[in-house]
N, C-alpha and C positions, 0 to 999 in steps of 0.2 A: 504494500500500500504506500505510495509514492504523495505525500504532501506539498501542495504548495498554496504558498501565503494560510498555512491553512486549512487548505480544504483537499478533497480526498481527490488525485487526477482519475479522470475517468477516462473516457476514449474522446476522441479529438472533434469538437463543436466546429459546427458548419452549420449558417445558415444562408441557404444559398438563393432563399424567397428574395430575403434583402438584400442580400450583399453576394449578388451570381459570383464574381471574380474570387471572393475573399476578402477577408477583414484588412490585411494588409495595401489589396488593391483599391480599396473605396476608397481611401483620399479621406476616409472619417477618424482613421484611428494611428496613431503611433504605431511602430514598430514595435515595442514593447505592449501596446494596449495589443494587439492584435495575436501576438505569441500571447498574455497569458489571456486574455479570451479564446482562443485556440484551445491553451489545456485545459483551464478550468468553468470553463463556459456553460457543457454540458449537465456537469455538477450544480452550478447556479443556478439553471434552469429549472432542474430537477427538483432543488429546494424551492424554488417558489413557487414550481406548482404544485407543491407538496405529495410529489411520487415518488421523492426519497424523502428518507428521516435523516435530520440531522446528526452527524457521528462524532462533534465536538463542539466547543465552547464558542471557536469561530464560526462556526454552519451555522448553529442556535443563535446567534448573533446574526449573521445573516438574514435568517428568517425572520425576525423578529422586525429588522429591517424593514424587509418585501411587504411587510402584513402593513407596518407603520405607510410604509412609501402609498401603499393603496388605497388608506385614508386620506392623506394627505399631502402636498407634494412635502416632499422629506431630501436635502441636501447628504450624501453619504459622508462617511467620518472615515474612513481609511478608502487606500487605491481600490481593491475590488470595488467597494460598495459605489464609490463613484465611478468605474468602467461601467458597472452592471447599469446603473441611474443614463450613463449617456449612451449605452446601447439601447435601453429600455425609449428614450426617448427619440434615437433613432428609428426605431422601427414601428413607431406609433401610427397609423393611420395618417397623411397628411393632404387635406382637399386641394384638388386643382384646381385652380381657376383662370380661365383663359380670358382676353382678352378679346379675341375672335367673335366679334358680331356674324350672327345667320342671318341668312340672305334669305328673299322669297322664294318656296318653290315654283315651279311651273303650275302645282295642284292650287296653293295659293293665289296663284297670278288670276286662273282663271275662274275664281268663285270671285272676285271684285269685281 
């Protein structure tokens, strides 16, 4: 069982909905956010959607976090907590909106 910052490494986090290229290539994250989002990512995940149970005083801490963060927006207190807070807020739903006025159809044109 291989630890970092903490938490237990699992197998290597991809999300490739948001980020096709990788954490590295989006231009959103450091090199360093990106490697330990890569190993420990998975794990975080897993803790907040509580499909694993926490296996120390860091993960409990964590979660506690994720629960806090979902009431209310919550700034994190160490490096993961704030990677997880700006991936979290990457990957939020964000509306588009164009600028791109519609034109009349031809079905339009000819009911005037």
């Amino acid at each position: 069982m291989k630890l970092i910052h903490g938490f237990i490494a699992e197998d290597p986090f991809y999300d490739d909905v948001h980020f096709p290229r990788g954490f590295s290539k989006s231009g959103n994250f450091t090199i360093v956010e990106s490697e330990l989002l890569t190993q420990i990512g998975k794990r975080l995940f897993m803790l907040e959607q509580g499909s694993s149970k926490p296996e120390n005083a860091v993960e409990e801490q964590f979660v506690q976090f994720c629960k806090a963060q979902n009431e209310r927006e919550l700034e994190g207190q160490n490096q993961v907590e704030l990677l997880w807070t700006k991936y979290k807020k990457l990957t939020k739903f964000k509306p588009f909106h164009s600028l791109n006025g519609s034109t009349p159809t031809q079905l339009d044109q000819q009911e005037n």
